[in-house]
N, CA, C and O atoms as a CHARMM CRD file, in Angstrom:
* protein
*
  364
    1    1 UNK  N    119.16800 115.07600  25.02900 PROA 1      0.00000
    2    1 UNK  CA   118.04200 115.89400  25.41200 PROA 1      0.00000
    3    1 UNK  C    117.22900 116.20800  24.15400 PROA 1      0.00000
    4    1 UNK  O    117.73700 116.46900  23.06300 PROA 1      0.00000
    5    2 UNK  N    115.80600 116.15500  24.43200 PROA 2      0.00000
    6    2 UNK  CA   114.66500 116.10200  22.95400 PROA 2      0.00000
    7    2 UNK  C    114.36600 117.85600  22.63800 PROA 2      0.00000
    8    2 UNK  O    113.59600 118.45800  23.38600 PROA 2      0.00000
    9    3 UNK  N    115.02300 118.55200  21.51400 PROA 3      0.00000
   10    3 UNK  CA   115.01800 119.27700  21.23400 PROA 3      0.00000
   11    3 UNK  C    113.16000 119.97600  21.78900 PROA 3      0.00000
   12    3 UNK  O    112.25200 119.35700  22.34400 PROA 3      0.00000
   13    4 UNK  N    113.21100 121.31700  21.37300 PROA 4      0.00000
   14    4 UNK  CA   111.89700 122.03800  22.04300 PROA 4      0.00000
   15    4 UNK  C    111.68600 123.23200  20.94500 PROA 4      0.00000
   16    4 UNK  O    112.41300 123.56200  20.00800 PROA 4      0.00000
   17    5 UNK  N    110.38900 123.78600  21.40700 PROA 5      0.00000
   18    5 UNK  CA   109.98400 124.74900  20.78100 PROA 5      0.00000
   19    5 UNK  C    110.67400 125.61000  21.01300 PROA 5      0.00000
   20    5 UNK  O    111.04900 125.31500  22.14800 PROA 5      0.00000
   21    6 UNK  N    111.22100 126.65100  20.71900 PROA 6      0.00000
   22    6 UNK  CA   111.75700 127.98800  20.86700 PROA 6      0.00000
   23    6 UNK  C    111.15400 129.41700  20.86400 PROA 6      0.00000
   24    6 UNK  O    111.65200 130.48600  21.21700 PROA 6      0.00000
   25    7 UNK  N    109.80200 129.08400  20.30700 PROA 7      0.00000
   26    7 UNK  CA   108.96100 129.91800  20.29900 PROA 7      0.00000
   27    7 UNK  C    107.17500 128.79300  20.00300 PROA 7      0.00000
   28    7 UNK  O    107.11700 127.59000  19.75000 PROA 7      0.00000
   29    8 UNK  N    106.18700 129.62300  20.14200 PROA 8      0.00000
   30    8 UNK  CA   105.13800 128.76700  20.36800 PROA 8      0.00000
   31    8 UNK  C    104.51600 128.57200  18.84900 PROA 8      0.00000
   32    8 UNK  O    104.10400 129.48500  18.13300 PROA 8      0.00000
   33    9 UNK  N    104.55000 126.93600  18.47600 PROA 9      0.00000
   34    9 UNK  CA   104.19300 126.75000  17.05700 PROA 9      0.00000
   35    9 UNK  C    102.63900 126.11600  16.83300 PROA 9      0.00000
   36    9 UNK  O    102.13500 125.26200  17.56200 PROA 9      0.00000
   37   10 UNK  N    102.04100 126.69500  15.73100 PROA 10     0.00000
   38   10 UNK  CA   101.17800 126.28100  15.65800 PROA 10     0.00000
   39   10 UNK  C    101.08500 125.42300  14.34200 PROA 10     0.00000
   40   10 UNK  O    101.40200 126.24200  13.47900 PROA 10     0.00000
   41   11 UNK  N    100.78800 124.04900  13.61100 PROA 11     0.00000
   42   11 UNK  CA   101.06400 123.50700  12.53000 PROA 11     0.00000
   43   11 UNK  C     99.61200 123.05200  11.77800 PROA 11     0.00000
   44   11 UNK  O     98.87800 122.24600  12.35000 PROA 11     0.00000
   45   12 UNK  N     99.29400 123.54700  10.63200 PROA 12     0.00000
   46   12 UNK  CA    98.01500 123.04700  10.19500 PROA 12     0.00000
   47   12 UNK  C     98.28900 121.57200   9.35000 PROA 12     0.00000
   48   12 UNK  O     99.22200 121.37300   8.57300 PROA 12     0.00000
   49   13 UNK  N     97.10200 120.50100   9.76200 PROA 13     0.00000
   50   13 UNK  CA    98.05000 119.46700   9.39700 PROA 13     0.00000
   51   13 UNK  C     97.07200 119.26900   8.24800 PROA 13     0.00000
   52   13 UNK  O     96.41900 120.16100   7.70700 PROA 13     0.00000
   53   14 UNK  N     97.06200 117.77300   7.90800 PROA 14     0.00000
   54   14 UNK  CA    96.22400 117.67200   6.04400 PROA 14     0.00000
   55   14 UNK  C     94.78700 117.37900   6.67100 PROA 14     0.00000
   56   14 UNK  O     93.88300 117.61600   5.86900 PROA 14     0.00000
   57   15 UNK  N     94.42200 116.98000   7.75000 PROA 15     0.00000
   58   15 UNK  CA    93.22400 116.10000   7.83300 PROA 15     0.00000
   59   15 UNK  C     92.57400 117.74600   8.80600 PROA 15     0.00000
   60   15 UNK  O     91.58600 117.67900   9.53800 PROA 15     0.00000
   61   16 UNK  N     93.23700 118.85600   8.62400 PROA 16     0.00000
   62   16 UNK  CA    92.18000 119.72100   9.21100 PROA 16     0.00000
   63   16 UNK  C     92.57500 120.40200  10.31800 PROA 16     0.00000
   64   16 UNK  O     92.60400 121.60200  10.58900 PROA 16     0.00000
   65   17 UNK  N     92.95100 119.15700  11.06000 PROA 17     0.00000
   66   17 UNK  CA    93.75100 119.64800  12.76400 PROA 17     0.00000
   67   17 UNK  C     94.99200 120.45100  12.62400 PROA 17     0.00000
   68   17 UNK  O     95.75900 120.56400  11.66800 PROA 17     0.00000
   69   18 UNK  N     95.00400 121.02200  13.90400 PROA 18     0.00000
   70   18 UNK  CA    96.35400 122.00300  14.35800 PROA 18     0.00000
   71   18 UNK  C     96.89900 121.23700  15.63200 PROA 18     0.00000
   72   18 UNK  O     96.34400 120.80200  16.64100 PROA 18     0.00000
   73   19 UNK  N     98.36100 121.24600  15.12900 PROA 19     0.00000
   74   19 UNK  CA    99.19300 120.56100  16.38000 PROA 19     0.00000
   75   19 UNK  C     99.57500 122.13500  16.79800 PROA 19     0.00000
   76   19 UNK  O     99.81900 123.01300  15.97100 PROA 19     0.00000
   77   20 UNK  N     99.57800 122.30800  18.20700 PROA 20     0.00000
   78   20 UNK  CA    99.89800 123.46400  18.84300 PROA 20     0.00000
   79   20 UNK  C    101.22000 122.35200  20.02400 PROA 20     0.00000
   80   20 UNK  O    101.04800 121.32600  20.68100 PROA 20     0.00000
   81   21 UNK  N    102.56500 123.32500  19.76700 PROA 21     0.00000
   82   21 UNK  CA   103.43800 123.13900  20.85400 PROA 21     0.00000
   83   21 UNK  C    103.64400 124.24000  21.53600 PROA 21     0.00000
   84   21 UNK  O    104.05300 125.13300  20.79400 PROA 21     0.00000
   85   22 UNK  N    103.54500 124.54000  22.56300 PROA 22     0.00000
   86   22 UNK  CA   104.19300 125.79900  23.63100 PROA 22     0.00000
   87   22 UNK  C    105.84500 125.93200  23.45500 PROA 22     0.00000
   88   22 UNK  O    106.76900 125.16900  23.17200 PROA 22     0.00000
   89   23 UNK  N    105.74100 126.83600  23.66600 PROA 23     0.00000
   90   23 UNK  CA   107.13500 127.69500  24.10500 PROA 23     0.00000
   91   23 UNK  C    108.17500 126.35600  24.87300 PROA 23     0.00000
   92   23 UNK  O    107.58600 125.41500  25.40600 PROA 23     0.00000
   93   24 UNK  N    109.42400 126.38700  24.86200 PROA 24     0.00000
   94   24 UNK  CA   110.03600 125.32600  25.72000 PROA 24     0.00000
   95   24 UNK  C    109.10700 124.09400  25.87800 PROA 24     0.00000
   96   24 UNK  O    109.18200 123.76000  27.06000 PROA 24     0.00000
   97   25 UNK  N    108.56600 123.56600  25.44600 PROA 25     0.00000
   98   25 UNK  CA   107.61300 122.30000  25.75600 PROA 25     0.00000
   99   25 UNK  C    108.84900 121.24700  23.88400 PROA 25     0.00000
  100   25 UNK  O    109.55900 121.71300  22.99200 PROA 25     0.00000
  101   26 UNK  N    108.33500 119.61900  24.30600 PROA 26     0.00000
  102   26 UNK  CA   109.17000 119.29500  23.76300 PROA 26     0.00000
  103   26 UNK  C    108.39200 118.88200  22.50200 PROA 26     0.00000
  104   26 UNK  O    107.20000 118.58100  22.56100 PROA 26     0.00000
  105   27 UNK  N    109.25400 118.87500  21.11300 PROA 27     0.00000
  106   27 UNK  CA   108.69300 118.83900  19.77100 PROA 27     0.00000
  107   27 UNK  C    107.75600 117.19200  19.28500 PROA 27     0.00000
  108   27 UNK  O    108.16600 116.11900  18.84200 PROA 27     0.00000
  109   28 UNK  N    106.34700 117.71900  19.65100 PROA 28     0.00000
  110   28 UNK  CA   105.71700 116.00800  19.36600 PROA 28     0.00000
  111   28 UNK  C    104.55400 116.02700  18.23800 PROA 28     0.00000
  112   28 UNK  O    103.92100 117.08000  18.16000 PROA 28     0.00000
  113   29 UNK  N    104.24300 115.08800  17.45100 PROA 29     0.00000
  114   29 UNK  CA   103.16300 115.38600  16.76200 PROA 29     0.00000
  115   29 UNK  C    103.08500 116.07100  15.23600 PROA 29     0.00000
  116   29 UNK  O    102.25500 116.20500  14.33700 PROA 29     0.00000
  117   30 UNK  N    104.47000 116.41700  15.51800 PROA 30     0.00000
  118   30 UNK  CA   104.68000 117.31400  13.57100 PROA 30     0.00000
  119   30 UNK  C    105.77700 116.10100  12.92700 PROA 30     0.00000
  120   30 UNK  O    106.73000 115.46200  13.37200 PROA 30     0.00000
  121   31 UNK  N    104.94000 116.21100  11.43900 PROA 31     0.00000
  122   31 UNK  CA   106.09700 115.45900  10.20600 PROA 31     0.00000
  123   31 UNK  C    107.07300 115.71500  10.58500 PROA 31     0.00000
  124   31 UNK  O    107.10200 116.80500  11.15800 PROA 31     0.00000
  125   32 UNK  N    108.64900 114.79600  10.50700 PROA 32     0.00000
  126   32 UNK  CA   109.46000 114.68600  10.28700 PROA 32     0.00000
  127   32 UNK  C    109.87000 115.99000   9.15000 PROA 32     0.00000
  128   32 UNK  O    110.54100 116.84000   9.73600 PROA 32     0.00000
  129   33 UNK  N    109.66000 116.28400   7.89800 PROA 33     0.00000
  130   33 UNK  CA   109.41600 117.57800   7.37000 PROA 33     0.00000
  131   33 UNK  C    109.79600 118.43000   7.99100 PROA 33     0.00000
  132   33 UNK  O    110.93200 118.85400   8.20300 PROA 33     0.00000
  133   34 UNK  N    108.28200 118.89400   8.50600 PROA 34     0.00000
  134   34 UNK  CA   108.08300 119.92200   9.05900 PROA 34     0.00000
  135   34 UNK  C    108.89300 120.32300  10.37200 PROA 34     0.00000
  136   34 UNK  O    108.45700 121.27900  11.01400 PROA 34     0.00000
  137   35 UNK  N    109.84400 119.77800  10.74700 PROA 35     0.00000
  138   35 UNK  CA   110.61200 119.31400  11.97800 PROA 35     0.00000
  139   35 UNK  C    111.78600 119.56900  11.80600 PROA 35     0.00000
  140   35 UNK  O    112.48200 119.95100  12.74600 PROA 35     0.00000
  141   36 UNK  N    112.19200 119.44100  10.76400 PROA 36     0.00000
  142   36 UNK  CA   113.71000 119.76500   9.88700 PROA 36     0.00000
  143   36 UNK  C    113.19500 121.46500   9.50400 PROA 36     0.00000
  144   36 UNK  O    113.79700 122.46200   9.90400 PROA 36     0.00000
  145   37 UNK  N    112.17700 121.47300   8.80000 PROA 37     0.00000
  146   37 UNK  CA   112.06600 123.30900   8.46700 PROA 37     0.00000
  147   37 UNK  C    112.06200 123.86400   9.47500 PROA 37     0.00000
  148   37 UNK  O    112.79300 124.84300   9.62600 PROA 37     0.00000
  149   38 UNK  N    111.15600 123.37000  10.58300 PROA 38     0.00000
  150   38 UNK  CA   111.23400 124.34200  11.40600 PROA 38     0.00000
  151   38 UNK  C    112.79300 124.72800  12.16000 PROA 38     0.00000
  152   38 UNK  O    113.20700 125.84200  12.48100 PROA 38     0.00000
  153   39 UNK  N    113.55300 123.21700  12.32700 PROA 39     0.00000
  154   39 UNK  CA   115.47100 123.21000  13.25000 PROA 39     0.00000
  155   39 UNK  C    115.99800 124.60300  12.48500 PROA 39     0.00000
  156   39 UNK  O    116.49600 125.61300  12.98200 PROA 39     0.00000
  157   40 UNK  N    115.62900 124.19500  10.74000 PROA 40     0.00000
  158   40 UNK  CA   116.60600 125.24300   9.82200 PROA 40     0.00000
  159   40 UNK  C    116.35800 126.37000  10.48100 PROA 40     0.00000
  160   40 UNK  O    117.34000 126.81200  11.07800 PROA 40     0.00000
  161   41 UNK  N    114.68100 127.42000  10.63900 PROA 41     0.00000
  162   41 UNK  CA   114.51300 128.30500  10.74300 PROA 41     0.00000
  163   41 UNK  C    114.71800 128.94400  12.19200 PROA 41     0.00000
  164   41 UNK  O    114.53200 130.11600  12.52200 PROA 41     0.00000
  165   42 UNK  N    115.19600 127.75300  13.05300 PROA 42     0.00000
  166   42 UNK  CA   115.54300 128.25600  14.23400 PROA 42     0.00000
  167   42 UNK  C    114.72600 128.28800  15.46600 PROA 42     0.00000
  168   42 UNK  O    114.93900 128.69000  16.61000 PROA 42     0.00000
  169   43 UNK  N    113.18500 127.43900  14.54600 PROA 43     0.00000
  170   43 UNK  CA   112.26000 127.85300  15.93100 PROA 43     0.00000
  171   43 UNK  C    112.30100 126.42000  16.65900 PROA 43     0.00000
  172   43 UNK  O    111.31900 126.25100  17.38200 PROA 43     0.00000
  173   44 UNK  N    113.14000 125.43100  16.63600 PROA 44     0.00000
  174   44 UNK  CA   113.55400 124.20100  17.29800 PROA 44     0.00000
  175   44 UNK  C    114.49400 124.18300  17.71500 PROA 44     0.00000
  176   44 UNK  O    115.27700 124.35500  16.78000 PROA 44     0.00000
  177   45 UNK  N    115.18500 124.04200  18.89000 PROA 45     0.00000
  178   45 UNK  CA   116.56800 123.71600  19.58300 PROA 45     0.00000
  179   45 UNK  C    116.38700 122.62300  20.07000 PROA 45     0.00000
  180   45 UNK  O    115.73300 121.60200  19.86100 PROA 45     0.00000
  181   46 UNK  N    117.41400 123.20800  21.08100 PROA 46     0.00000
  182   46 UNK  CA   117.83600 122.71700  22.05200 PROA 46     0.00000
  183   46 UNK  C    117.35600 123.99300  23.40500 PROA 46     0.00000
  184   46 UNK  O    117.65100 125.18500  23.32300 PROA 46     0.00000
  185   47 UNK  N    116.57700 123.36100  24.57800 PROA 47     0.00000
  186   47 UNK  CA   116.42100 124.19300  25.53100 PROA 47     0.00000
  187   47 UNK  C    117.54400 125.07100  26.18500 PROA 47     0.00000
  188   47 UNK  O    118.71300 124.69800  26.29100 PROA 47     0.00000
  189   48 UNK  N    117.09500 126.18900  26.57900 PROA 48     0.00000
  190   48 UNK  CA   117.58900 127.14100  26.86100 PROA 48     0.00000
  191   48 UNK  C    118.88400 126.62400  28.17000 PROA 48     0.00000
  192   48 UNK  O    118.79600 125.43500  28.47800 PROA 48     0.00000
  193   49 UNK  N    119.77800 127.26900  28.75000 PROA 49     0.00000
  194   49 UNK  CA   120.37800 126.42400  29.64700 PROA 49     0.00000
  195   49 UNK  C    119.69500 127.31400  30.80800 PROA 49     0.00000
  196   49 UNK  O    119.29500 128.47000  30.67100 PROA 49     0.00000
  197   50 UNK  N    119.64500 126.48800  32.04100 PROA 50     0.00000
  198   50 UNK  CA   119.17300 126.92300  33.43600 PROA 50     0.00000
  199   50 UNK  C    120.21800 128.42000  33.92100 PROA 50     0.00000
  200   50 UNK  O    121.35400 128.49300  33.45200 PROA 50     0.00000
  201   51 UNK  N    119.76500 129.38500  34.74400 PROA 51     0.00000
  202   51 UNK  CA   119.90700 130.37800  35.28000 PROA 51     0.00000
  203   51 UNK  C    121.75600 130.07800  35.74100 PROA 51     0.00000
  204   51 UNK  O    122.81000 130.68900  35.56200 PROA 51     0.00000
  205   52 UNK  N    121.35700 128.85300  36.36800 PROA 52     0.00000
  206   52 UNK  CA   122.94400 128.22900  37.02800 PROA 52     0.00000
  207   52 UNK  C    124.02300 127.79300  35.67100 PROA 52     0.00000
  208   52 UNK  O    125.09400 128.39700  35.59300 PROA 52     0.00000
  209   53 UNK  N    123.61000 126.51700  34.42400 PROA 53     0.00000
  210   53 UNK  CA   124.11500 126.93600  34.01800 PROA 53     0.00000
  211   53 UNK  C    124.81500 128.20900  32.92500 PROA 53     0.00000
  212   53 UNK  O    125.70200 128.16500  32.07300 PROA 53     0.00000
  213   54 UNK  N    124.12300 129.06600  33.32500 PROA 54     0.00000
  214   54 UNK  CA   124.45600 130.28100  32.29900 PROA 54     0.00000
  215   54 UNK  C    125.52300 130.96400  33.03700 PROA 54     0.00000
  216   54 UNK  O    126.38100 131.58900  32.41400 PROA 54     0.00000
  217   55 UNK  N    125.53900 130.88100  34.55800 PROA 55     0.00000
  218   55 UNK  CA   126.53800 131.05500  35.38100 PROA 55     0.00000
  219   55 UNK  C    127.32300 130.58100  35.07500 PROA 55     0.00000
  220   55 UNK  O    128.20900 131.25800  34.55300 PROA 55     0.00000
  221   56 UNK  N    127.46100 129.48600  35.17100 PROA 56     0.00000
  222   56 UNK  CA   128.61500 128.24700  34.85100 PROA 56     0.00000
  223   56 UNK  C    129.40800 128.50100  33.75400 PROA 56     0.00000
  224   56 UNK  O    130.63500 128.52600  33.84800 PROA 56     0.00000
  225   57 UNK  N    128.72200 128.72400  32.55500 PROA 57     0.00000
  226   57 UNK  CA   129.20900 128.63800  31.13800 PROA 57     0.00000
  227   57 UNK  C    130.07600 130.54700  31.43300 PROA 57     0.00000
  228   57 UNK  O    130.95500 131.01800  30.71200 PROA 57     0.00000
  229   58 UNK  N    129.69400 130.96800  32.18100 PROA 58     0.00000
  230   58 UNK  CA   130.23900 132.80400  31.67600 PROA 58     0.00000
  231   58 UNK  C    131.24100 132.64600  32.36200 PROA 58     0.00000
  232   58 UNK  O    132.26500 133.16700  31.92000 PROA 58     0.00000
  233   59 UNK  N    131.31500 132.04100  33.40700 PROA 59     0.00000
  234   59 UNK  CA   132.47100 131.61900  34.25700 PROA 59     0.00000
  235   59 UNK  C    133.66100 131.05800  33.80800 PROA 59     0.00000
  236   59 UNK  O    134.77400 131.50300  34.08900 PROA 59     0.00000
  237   60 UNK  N    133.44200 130.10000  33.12300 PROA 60     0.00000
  238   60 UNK  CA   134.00900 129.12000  32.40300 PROA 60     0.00000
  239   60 UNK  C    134.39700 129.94200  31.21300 PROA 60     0.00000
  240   60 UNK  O    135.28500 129.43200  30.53000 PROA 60     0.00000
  241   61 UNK  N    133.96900 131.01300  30.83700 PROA 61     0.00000
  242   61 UNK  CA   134.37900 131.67400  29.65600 PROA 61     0.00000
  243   61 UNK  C    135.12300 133.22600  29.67500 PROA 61     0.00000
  244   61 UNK  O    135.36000 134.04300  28.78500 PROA 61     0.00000
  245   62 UNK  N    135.35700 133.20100  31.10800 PROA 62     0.00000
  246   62 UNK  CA   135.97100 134.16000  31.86200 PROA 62     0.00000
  247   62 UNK  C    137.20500 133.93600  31.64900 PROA 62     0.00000
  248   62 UNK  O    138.17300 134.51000  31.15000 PROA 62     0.00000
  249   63 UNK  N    136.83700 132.54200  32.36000 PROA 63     0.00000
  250   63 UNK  CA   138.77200 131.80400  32.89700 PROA 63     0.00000
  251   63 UNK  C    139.39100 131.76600  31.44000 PROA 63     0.00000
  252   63 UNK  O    140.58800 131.98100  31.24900 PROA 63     0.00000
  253   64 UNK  N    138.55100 131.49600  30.49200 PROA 64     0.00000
  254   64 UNK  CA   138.86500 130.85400  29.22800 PROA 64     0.00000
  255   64 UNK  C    139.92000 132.17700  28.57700 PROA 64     0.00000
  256   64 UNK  O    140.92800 131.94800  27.90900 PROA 64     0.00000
  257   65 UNK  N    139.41400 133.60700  28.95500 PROA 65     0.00000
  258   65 UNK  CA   139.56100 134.38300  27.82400 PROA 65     0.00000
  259   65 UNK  C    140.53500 135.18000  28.77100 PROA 65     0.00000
  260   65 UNK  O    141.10500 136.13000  28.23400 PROA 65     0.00000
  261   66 UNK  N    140.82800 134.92800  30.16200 PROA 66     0.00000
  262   66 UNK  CA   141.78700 134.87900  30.33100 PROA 66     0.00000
  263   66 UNK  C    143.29200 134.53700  30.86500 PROA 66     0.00000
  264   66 UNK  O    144.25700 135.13900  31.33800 PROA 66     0.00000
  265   67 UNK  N    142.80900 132.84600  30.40400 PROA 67     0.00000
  266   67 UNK  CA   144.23800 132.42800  30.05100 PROA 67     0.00000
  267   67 UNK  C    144.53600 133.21700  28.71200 PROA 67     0.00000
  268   67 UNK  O    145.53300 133.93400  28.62300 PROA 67     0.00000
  269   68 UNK  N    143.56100 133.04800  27.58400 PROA 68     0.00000
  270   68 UNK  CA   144.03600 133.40200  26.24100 PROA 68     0.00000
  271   68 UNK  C    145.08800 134.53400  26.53500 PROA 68     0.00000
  272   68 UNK  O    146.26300 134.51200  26.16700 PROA 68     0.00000
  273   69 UNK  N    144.45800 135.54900  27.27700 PROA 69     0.00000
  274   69 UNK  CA   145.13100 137.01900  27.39700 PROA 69     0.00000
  275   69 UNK  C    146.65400 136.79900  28.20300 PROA 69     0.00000
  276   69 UNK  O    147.60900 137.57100  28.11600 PROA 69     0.00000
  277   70 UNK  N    146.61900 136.02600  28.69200 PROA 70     0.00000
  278   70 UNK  CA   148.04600 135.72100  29.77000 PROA 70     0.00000
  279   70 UNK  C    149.14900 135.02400  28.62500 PROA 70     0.00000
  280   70 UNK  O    150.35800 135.22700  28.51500 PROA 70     0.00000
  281   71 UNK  N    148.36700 134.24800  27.93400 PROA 71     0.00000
  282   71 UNK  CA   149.08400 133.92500  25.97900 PROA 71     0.00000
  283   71 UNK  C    149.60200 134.49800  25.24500 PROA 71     0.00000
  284   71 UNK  O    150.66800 134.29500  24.66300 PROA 71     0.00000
  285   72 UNK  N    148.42900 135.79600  25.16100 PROA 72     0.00000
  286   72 UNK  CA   149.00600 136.60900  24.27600 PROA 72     0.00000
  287   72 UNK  C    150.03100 137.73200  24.58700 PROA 72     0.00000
  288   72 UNK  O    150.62900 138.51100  23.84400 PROA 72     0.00000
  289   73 UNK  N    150.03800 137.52300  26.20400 PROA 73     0.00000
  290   73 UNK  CA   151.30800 138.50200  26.73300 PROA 73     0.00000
  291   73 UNK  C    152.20600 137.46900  26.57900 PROA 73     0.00000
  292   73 UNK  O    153.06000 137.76000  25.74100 PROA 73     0.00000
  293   74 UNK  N    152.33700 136.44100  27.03500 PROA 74     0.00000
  294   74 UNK  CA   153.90000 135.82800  26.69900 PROA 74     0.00000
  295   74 UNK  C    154.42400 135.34200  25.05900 PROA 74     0.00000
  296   74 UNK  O    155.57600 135.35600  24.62500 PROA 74     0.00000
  297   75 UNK  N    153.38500 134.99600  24.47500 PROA 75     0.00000
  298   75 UNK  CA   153.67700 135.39600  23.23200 PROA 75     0.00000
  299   75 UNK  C    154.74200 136.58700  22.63300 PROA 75     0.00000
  300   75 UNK  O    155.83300 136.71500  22.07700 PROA 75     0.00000
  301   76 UNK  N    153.66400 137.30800  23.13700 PROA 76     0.00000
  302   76 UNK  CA   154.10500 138.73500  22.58800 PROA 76     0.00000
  303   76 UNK  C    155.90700 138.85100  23.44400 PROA 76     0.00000
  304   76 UNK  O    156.79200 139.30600  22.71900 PROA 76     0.00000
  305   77 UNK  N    156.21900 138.52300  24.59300 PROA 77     0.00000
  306   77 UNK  CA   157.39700 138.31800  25.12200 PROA 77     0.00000
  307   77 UNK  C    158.30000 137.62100  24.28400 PROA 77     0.00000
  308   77 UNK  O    159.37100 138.01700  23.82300 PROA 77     0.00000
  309   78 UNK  N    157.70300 136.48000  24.13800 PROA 78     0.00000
  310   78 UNK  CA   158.82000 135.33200  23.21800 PROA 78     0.00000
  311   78 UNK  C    159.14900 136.08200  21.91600 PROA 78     0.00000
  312   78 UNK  O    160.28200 136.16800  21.44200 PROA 78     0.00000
  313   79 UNK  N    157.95000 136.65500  21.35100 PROA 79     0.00000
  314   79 UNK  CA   158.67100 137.56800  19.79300 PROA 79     0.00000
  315   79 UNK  C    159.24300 138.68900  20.07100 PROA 79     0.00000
  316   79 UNK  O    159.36300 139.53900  19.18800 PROA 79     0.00000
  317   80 UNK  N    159.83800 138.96500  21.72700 PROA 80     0.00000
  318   80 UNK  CA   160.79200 140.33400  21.55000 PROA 80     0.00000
  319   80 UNK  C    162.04400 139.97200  20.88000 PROA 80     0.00000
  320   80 UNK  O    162.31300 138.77500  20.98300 PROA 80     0.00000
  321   81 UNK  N    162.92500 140.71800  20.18900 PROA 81     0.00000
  322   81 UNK  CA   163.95400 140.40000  20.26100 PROA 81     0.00000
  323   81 UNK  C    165.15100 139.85300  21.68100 PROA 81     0.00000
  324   81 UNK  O    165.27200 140.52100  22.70800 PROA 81     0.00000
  325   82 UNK  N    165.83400 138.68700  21.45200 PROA 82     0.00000
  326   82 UNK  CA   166.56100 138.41500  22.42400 PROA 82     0.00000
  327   82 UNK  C    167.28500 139.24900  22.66200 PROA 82     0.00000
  328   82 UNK  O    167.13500 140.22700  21.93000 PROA 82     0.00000
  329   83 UNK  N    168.06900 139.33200  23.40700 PROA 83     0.00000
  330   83 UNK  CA   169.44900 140.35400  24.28000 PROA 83     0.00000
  331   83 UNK  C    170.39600 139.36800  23.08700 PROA 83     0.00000
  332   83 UNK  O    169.92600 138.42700  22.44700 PROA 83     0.00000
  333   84 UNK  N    171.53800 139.77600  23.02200 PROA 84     0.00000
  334   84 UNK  CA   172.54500 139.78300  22.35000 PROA 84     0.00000
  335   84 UNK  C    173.49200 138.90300  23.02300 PROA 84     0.00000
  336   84 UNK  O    173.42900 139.00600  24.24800 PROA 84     0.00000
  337   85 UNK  N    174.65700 137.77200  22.43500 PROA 85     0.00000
  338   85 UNK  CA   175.10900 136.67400  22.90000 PROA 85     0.00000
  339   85 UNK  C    175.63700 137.32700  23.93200 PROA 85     0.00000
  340   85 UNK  O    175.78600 138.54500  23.83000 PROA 85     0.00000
  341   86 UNK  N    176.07200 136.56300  25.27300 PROA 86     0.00000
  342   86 UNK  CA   177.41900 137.06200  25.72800 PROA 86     0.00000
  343   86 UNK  C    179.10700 137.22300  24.23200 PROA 86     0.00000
  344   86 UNK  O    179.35700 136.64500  23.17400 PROA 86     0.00000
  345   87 UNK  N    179.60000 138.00800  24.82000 PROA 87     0.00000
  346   87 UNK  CA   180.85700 138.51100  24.48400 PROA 87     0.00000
  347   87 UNK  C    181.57400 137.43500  24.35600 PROA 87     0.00000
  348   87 UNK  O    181.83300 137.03500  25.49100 PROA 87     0.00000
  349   88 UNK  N    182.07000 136.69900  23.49700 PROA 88     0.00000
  350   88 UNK  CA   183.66900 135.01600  24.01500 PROA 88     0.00000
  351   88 UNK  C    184.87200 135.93000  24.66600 PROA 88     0.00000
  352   88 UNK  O    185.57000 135.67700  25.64700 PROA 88     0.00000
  353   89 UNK  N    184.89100 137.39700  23.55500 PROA 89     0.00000
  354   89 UNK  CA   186.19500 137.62300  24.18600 PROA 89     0.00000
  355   89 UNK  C    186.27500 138.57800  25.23600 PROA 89     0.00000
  356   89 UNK  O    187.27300 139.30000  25.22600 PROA 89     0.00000
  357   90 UNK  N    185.12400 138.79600  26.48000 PROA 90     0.00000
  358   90 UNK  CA   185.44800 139.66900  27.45200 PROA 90     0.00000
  359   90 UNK  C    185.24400 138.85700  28.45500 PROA 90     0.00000
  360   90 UNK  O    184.47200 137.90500  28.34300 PROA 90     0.00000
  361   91 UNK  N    185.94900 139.13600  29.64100 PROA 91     0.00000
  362   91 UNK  CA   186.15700 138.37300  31.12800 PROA 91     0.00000
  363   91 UNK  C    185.33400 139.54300  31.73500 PROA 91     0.00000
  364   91 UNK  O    185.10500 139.57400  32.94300 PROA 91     0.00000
């Protein structure tokens, strides 16, 4: 997927003109340069994810955090101390 604006850029170029990209619209028309400064500074991604998947992903990060937690209880089980051997010499 072709990375996008993240916010709305305006670029003054050498011969005079301004490349204008919108908001979410996809990155066309700027130096290579200027394309890398802008990724660094954050105003280039990757588009936002859809309404659904943002659902998807919190969902998915639900289940995620708690298996972790169901982990860290049996964990925490396995480092109790054990019970003590049986006895050899009691019937």
């Amino acid at each position: 997927m072709a990375d996008v604006a993240l916010t709305r850029i305006q670029h003054g170029n050498e011969d005079g003109s301004v490349t204008v990209v919108e908001e979410n619209e996809p990155v066309k028309g700027l130096p290579a340069d200027v394309v890398k400064d802008l990724k660094a500074q954050g105003l280039i991604g990757s588009p936002p994810a859809s309404p659904q998947e943002q659902d998807d992903l919190q969902e998915e990060n639900d289940e995620l955090r708690a298996q972790v937690e169901e982990l860290k209880a049996k964990l925490a089980e396995a480092k109790k101390d054990p019970p003590p051997p049986p006895d050899p010499n009691k019937k």
